[in-house]
N, C-alpha and C positions, 0 to 999 in steps of 0.2 A: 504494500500500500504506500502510495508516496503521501511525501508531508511535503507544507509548505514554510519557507524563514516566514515568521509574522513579523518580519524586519525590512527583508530587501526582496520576499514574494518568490524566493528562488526556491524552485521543484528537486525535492531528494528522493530517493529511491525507499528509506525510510526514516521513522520518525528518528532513531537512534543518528542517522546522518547530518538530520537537520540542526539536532541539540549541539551535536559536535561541530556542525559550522557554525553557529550562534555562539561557542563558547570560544572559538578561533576572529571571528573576523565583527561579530556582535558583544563583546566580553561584558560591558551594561546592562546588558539584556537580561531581565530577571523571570523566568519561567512559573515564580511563585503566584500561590493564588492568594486573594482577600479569603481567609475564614473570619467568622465569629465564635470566641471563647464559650463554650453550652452552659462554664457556671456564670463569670461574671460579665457578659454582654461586650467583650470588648474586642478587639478586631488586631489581627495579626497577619501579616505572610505565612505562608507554607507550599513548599511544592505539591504542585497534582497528587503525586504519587505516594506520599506520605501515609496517609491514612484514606480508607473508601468512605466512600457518602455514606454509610449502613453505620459507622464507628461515628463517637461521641468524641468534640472536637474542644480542645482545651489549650490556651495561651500559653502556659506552663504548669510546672508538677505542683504548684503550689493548688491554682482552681483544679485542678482531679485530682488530689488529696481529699480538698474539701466535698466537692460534690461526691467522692466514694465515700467519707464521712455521713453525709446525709442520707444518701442511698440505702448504704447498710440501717442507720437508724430507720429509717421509715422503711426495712424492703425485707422484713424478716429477721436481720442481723444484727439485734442490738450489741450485742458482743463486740463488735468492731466499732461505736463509737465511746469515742472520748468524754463524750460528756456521760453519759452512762456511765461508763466505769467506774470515775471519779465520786463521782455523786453516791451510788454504791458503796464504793470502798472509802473514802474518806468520808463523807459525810454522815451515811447510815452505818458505818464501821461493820458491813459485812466483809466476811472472809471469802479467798477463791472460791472454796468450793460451794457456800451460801448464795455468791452471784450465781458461777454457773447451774445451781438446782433453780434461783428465779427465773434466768436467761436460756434455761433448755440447750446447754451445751455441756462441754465436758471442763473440767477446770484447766486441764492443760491447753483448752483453749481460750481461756478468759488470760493466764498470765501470760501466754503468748502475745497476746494482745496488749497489754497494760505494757510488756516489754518494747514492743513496735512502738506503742505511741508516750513512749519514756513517763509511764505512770508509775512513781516511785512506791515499791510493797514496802510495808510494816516487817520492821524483825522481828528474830525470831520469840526475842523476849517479851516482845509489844503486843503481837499477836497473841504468844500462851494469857498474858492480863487480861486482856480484851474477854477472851473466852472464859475467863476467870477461872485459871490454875493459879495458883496459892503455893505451887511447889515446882521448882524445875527441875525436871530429870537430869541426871546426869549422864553423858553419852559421849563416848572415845574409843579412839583407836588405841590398840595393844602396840608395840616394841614390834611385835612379829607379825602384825598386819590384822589382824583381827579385830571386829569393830564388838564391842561391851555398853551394855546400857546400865545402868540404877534404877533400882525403883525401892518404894516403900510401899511395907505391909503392915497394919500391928506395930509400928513405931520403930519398928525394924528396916535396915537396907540391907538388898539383897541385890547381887552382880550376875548377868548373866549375858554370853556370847549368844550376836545378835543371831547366827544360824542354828545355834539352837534353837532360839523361838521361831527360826523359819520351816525349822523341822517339827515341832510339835502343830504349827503352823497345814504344814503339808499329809504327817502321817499319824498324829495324834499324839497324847500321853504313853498309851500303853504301851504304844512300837519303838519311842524312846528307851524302856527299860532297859539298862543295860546295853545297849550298844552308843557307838561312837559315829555323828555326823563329818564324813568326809569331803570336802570337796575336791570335784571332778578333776575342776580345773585348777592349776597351785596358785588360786590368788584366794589369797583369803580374806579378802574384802568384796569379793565376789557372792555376794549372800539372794542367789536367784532360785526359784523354783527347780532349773533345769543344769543346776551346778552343785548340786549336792543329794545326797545317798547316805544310809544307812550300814555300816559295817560292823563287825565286832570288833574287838580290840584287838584279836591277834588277825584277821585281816586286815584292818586299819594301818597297825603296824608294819605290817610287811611290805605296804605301798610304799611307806614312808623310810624303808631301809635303802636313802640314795647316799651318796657319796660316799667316804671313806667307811662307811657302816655297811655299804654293801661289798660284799667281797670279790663279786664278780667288774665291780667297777675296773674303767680302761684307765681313768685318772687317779692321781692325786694330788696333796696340793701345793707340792713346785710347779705340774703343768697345768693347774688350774693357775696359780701364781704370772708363770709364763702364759697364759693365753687371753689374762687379763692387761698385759702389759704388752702384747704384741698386737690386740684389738684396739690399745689405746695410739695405735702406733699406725690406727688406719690401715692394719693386715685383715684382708677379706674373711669374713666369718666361712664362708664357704671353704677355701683354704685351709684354714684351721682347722675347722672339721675333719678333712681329709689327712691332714698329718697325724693326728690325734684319735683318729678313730673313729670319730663319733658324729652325731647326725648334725645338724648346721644349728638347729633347735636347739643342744644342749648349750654350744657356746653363747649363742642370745639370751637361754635364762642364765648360766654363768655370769655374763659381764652386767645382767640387768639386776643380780645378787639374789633370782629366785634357786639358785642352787648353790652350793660350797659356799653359806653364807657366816658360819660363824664356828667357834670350838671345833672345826676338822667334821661339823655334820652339816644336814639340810637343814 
């Protein structure tokens, strides 16, 4: 299809030729159209091609900010505006999950939201008042990566690792008796439904006989010594592995101190 210069009226073979002569021998020539802004009435350039007549035409990201601001408020999604949120959570001092049980969503979508449009949450001590607790838990990590909470009972405290309650959690009181929560994977901060299991203690123990306790081990700890210091030394874990025996995996939890981490044990 030919085009024509709407400059000097000269016939091109297509439109792509004509823009290209226009941009050579017309370099003024400005191919932009007049829009008008859909939130605040006001009138801007933009090329043809930018956006189709069907889409919603906006000056800058400030007016479609706003207008999606409003949209959502009146379009189903209060959750997305700002003045909702606020009003909500600072003024009525409801909590996330309080909004999203009003707002018919999930709470991980209400602070996703407060996050976007930098609505500052209540800490963590702010919020326990609010809800009127009278007592803060106490809750930490172990030395050896394990996370412990406190609570009180009967004027009593009492300490307990957090996967254990995710295990009595998962399989009850009774199937705790006597055995020992493992987990899968060796992070022990890792406290999911699908990273921990039930063993005895003398299976327990025998996952746990790694490093110099296991006797079949290929290392010990001059080349665990040397393989920390030749990794810091930008020597290829892959590499290493292969000198040493062992799979590329053990040198990564090596150097990352999920193994050969203290006293000559795991």
């Amino acid at each position: 299809m030919s085009s024509e210069c709407p400059v000097c009226s000269k016939e091109f073979d297509s439109e792509q030729g004509m823009k290209s002569h226009c941009g050579q021998v017309h370099p003024d020539y400005s191919f932009n159209e007049i829009r008008v802004c859909d939130y605040c009435g006001g009138e801007f350039e933009r090329p043809p091609w930018s956006r189709s007549d069907a889409d919603n035409t906006f000056c800058g990201t400030d007016c479609q900010n706003a207008w999606m601001a409003d949209r959502d408020k009146y379009d189903g999604r209060p959750w997305r505006d700002e003045d909702t949120l606020r009003e909500l959570y600072h003024e009525k001092n409801l909590s996330t999950t309080e909004i999203a049980d009003k707002l018919g969503c999930g709470d991980s979508t209400v602070q996703a939201n407060m996050d976007r449009l930098g609505i500052e949450r209540r800490s963590i001590s702010n919020a326990r008042r609010l809800a009127g607790c009278k007592e803060q838990l106490g809750m930490w990590t172990s030395p050896d990566g394990y996370e412990i909470t406190q609570t009180r009972h009967d004027g009593d405290y009492f300490t307990v690792q957090i996967h254990r309650l995710l295990a009595v959690s998962e399989f009850g009181f009774d199937a705790l008796e006597g055995m020992h929560v493992h987990h899968k994977k060796p992070i022990p901060w890792l406290n999911t439904p699908g990273n921990i299991e039930l063993l005895s203690p003398a299976n327990h123990a025998s996952l746990h006989k790694t490093g110099e306790k296991n006797s079949n081990s290929k290392l010990d700890w001059k080349s665990v010594s040397e393989i920390r210091q030749r990794y810091d030394s930008d020597e290829p874990a892959k590499e290493l592995a292969d000198e040493y025996g062992v799979v590329t995996r053990t040198i990564y939890e090596i150097v990352n101190g999920e193994r050969w981490v203290k006293n000559g044990a795991d």
